[in-house]
C-alpha positions as CSV (number, residue, x, y, z in Angstrom):
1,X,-11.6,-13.2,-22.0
2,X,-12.3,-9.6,-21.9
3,X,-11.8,-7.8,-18.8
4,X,-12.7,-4.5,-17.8
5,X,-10.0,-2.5,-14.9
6,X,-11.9,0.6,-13.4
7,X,-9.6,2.4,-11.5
8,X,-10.4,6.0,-10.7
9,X,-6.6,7.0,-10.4
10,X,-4.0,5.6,-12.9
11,X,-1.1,6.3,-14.3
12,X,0.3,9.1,-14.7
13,X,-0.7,9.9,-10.9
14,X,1.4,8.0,-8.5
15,X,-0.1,6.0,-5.5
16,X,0.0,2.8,-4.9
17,X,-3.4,1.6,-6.6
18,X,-2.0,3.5,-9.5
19,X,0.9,1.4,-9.0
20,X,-1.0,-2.2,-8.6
21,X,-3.7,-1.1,-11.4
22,X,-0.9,-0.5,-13.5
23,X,0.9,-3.9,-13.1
24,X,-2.5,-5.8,-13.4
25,X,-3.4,-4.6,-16.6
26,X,0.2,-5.1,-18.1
27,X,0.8,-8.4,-16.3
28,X,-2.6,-9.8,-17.7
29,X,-2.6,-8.6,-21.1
30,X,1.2,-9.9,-21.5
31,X,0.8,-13.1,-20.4
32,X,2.4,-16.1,-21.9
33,X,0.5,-19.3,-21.3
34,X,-1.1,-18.5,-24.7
35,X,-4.1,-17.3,-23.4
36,X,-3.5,-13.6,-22.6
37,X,-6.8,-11.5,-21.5
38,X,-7.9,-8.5,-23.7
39,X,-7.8,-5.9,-21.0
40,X,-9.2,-2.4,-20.9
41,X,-8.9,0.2,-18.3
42,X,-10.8,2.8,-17.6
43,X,-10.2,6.1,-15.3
44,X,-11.3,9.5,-14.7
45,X,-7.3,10.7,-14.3
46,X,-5.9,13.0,-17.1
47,X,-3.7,11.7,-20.1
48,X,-1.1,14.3,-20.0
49,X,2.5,13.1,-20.9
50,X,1.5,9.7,-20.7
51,X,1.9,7.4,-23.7
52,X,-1.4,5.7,-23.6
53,X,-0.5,3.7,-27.1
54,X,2.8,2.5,-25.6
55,X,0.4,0.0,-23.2
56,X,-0.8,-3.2,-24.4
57,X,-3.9,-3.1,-23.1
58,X,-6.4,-0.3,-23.9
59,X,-7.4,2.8,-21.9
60,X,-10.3,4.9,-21.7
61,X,-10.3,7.7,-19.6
62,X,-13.0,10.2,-18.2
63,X,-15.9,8.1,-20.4
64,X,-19.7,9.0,-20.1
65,X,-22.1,6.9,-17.9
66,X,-23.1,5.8,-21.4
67,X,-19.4,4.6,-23.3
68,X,-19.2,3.4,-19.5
69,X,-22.2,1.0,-19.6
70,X,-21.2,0.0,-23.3
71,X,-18.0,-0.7,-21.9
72,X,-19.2,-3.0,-19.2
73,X,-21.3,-5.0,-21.3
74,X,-19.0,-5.5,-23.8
75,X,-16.7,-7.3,-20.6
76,X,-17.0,-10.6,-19.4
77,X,-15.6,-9.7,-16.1
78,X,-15.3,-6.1,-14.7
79,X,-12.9,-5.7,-11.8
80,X,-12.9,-2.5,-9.3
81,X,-10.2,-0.9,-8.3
82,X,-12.1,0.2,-5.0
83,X,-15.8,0.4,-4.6
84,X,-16.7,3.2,-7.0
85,X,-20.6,3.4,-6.9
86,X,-20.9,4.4,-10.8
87,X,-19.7,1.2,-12.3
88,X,-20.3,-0.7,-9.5
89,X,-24.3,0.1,-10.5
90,X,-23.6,-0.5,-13.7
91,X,-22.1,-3.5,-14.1
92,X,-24.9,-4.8,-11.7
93,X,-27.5,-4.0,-13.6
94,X,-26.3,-5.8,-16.8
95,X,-25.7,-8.8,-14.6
96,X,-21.6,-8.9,-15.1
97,X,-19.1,-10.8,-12.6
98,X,-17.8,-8.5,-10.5
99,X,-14.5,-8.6,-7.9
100,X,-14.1,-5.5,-6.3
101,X,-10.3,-5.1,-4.9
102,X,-10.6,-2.9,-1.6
103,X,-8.1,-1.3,-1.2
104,X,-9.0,1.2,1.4
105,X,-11.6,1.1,4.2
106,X,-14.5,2.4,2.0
107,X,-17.0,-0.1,2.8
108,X,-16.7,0.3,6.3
109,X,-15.6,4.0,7.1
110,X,-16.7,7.2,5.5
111,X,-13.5,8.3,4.9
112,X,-12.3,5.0,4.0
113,X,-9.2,5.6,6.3
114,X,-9.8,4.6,9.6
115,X,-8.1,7.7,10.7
116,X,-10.5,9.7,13.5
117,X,-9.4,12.9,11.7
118,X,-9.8,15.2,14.9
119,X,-7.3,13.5,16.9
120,X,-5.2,11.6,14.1
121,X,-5.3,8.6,15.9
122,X,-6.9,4.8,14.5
123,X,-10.3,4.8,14.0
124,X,-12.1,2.4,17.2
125,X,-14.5,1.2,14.0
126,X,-16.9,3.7,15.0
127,X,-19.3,3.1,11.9
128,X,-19.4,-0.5,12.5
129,X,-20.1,0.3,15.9
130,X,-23.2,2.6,14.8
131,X,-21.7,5.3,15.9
132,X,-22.9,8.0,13.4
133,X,-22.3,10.4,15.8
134,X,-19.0,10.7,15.6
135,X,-18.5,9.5,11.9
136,X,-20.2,13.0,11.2
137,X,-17.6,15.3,13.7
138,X,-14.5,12.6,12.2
139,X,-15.3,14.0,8.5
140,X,-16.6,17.6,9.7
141,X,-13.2,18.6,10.9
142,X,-11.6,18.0,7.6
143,X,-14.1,18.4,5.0
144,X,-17.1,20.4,6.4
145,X,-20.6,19.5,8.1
146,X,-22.3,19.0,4.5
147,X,-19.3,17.0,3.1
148,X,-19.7,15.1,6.2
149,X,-23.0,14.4,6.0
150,X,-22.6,13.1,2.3
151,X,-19.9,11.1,3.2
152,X,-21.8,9.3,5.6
153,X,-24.9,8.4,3.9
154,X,-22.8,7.1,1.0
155,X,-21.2,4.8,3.0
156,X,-24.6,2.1,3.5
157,X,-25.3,2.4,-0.2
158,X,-21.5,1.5,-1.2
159,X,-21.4,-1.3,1.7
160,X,-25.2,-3.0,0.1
161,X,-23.4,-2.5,-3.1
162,X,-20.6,-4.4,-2.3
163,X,-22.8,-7.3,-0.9
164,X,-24.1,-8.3,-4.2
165,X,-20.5,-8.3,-5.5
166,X,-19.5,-12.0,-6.8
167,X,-16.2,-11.6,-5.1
168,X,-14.7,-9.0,-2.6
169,X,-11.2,-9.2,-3.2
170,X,-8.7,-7.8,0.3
171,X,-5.3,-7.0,-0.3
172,X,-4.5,-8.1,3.2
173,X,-6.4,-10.5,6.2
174,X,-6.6,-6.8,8.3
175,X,-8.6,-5.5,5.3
176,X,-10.9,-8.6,5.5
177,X,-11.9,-8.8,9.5
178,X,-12.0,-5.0,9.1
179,X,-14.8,-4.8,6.3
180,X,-17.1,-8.2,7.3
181,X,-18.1,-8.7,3.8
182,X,-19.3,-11.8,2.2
183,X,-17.3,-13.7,-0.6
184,X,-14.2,-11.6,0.4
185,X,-10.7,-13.7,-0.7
186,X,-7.4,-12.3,0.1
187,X,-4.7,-12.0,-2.6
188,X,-1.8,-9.7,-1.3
189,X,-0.1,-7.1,-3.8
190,X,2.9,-8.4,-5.7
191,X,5.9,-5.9,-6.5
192,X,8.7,-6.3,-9.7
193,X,11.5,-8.3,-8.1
194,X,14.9,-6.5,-7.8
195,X,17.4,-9.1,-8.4
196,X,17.4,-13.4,-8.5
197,X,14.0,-14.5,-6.6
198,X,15.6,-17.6,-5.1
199,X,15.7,-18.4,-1.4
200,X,18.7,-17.5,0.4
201,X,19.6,-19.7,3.5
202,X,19.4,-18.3,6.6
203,X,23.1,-18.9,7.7
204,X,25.2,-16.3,9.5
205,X,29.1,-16.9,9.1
206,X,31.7,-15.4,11.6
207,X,32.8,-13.9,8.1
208,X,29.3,-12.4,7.5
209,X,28.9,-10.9,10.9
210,X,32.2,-9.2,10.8
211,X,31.2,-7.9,7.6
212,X,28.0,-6.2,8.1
213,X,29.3,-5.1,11.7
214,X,29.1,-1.3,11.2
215,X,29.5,2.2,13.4
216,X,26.3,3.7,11.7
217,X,23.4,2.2,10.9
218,X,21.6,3.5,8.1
219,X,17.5,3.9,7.8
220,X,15.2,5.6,5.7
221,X,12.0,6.3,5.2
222,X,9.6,6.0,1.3
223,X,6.7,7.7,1.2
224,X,4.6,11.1,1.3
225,X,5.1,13.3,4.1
226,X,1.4,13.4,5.5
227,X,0.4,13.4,8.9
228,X,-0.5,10.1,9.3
229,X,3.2,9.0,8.3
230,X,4.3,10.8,10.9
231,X,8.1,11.0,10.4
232,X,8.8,12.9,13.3
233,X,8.3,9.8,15.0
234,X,11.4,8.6,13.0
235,X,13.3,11.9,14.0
236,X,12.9,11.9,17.4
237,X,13.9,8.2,17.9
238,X,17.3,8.9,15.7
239,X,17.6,11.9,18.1
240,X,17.1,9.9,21.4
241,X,19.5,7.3,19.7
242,X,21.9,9.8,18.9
243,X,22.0,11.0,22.3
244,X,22.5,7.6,23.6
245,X,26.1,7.0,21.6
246,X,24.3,5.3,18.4
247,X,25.4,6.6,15.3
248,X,22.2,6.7,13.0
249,X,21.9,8.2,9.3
250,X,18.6,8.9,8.5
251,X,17.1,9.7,4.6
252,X,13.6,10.8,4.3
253,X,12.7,10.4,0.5
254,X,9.5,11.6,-0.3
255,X,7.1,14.9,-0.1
256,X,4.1,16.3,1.1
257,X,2.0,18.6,2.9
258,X,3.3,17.7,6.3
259,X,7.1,18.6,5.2
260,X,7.2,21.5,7.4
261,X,6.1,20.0,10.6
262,X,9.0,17.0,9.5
263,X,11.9,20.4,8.8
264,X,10.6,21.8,12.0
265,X,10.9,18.2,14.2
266,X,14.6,18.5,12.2
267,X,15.5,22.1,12.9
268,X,14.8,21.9,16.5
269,X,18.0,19.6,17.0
270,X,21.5,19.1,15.9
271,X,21.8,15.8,14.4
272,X,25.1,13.9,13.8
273,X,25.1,12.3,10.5
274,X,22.5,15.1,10.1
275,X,19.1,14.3,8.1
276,X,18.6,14.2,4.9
277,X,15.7,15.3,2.6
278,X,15.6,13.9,-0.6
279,X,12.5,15.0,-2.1
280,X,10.8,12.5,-4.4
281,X,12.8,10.1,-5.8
282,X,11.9,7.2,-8.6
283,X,13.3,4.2,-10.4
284,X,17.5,4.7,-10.6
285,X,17.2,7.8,-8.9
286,X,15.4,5.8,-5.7
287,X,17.6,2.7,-6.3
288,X,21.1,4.8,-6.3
289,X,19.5,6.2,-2.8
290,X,18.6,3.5,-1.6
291,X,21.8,1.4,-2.0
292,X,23.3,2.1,1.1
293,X,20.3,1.7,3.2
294,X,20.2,-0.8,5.8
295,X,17.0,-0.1,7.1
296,X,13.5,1.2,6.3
297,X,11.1,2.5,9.0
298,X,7.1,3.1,8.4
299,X,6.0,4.8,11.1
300,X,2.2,5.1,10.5
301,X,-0.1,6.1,13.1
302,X,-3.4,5.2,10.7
303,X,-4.3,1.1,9.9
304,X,-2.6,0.6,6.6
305,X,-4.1,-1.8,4.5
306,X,-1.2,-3.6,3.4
307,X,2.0,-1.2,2.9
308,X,3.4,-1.4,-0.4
309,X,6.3,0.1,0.1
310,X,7.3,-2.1,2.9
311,X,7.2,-4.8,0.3
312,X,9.3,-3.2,-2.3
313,X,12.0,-3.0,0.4
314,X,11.5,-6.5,1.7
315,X,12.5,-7.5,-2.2
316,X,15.5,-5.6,-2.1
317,X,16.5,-7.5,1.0
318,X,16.0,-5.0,3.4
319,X,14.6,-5.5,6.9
320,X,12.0,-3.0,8.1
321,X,10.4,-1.7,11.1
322,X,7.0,-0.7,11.1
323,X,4.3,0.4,13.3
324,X,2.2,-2.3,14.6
325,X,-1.0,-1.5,13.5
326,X,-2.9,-2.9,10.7
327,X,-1.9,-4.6,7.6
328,X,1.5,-3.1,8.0
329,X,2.4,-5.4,10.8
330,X,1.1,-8.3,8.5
331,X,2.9,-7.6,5.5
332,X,6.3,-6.8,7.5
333,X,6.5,-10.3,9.2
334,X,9.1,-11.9,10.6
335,X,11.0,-10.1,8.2
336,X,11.2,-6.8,10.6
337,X,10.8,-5.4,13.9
338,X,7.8,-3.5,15.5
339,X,6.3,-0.6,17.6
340,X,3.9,0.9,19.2
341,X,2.5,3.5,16.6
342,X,4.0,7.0,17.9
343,X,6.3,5.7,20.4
344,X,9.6,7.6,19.5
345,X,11.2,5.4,22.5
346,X,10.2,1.7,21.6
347,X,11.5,2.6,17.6
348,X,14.9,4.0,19.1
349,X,15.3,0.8,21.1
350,X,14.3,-0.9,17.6
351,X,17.4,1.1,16.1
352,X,20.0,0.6,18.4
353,X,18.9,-3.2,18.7
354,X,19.8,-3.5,15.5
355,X,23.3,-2.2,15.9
356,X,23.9,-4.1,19.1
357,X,22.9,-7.2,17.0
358,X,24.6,-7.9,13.8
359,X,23.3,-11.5,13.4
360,X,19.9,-10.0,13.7
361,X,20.4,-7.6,11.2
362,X,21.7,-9.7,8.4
363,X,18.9,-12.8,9.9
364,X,16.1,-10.0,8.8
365,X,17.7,-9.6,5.6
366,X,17.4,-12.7,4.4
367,X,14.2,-13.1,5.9
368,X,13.1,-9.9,3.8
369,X,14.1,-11.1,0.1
370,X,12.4,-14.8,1.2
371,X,9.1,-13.4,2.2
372,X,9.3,-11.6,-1.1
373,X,9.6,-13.9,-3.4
374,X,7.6,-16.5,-1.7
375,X,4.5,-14.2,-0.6
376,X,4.9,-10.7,-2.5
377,X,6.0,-11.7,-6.3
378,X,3.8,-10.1,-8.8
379,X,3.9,-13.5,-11.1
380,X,1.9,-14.6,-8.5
381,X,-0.8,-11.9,-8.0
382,X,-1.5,-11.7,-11.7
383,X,-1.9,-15.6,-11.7
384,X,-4.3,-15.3,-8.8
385,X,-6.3,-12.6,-10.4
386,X,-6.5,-14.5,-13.7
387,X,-8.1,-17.6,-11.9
388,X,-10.6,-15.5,-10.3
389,X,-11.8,-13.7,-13.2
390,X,-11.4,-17.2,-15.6
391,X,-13.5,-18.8,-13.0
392,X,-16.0,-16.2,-12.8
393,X,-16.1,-16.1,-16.9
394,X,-16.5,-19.8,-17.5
395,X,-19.6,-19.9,-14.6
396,X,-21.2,-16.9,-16.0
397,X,-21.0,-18.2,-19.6
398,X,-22.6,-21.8,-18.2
């Protein structure tokens, strides 16, 4: 079976569709059953230092419209990485299966965010809504009137498109009931497991409670510093715990363009452990960071479709808290604890919860690593994605 992975961003950018396109490609052209796919990806994102040979699967990047269309016929199955309009067209017109994996809000927002850009606050659904209006002053703030405008009529076109698509494939149930689009399936993101994937009971010795009993609780946050993270969230509520008596160490790993409004929230207060800004950190560097973490917070104010990075810590057997707004919340649980996106208060009560409660703390724990291997391994996201395309193969051949 030949199948063909457009994703506009790939390696070496990082992102998380980088990140899942990446692990698709190498999970289906290595695996064992015998029956391995021939895979090909194809991206508009620059080579550079990349080792494009050391793959094993091939990759194509920044091809004409016509290598593109050879490219696509040449597939039996041609899966999107989002719903980019070029191939989309394409491979419609030369009658290939298609799944098209949203990962953003494209089909159903101009921006794809959800993010009403001049406040920073969740998008109400105002295209759904028909309300043009204000798609066109959402986009205009951050882009320009023309951009805007662009933006908006592309939207209809991309959403038809996407309705003639054999399967619309939502990395999480928010991204589903957010986009109303027929033939959509859920399959959630998988992530590398850490360590041994077998369940761990949930039982909580005197032993085990005196040993995770601790003075200082210790939280970070993973991620780029962008507004719509907002991590002064997180800084204020380890201030107002800090204040309270809790003693709270706090790592922000990670950059970005909102760093100096995050060193400013910082500056303004003396903090005791103070915070610390890592920059960004990968594989042993992150891991050596993260080892004496107890805690990660994601404190988006935007809808996120399904929050990678709260998986990768739920693997690693670390609760979270999370703001409880879109797919986040999903993903997260009963593996961590929520709040009200912005609320610096409700996440400091969330913090010093967790140090008033040691059973808790080591419950979420285990709760974290189970959820991961039972809903977030990425065995099983490849093995879903094979049946999908294997199915689609055999029905298109009949």
């Amino acid at each position: 079976m030949n199948i063909l992975i457009y994703s506009h961003a790939f390696a070496p950018q990082i992102g998380g569709v980088e990140t899942y396109a990446l692990h698709l490609a190498r999970g289906l052209a290595a695996r064992d059953q015998g029956n391995a796919a021939q895979v090909t990806v194809v991206t508009q994102s620059l080579r550079k230092d990349f080792n494009d040979s050391a793959m094993p699967f091939a990759i194509v990047r920044s091809p004409g419209i016509m290598q593109l269309r050879k490219l696509i016929r040449e597939s039996d199955v041609v899966h999107l990485a989002g719903p980019a309009i070029a191939p989309l067209v394409l491979a419609l017109l030369v009658h290939k299966p298609i799944v098209v994996e949203h990962h953003g809000y494209q089909a159903s927002c101009p921006n794809g965010l959800l993010l009403y850009q001049p406040t920073k606050a969740a998008c109400p659904n105002h295209y759904m809504r028909n309300e043009f209006s204000s798609c066109l002053k959402c986009n205009a703030s951050e882009s320009g009137s023309l951009a805007s405008v662009k933006m908006l009529m592309l939207t209809p076109f991309r959403r038809w498109l996407c309705r003639r698509v054999n399967i619309n494939l939502c990395i999480s149930k928010h991204v589903a009931a957010r986009l109303e689009l027929p033939h959509s399936v859920v399959v959630y993101y998988g992530v590398p497991q850490s360590s041994d994937n077998s369940p761990i009971a949930i039982n909580v010795t005197s032993e085990q409670i005196s040993g995770i009993a601790t003075q200082t609780l210790s939280i970070a946050y993973v991620g780029r510093l962008v507004l719509e993270k907002d991590v002064p969230t997180i800084v204020e509520a380890v201030r107002l715990a800090q204040v309270s008596g809790y003693r709270i160490s706090f790592k922000i790993i990670g950059d970005g363009p909102d760093r100096p409004r995050v060193e400013a929230a910082i500056s303004a207060h003396k903090f005791n452990p103070p915070i610390v800004m890592t920059g960004y950190l990968l594989d042993e560097a992150l891991r050596d960071t993260l080892s004496d973490v107890t805690v990660v917070v994601i404190p988006t104010i935007m809808e996120e479709t399904a929050g990678l990075a709260v998986m990768e810590q739920l693997d690693r057997g670390k609760p979270v808290i999370v703001s409880d707004i879109g797919g986040l919340a999903e993903v997260a649980g009963d593996a961590g604890l929520k709040f009200p996106p912005g609320n610096a208060p409700a996440l400091a009560s969330c913090l010093r919860q967790l140090l008033d409660d040691p059973v808790l703390l080591r419950e979420l724990g285990v709760r974290a690593k189970n959820r991961a291997v039972a809903v977030f391994s990425l065995d099983r996201m490849i093995e879903e994605h094979f049946r999908i395309f294997e199915k689609l193969s055999a029905e298109a051949k009949r």
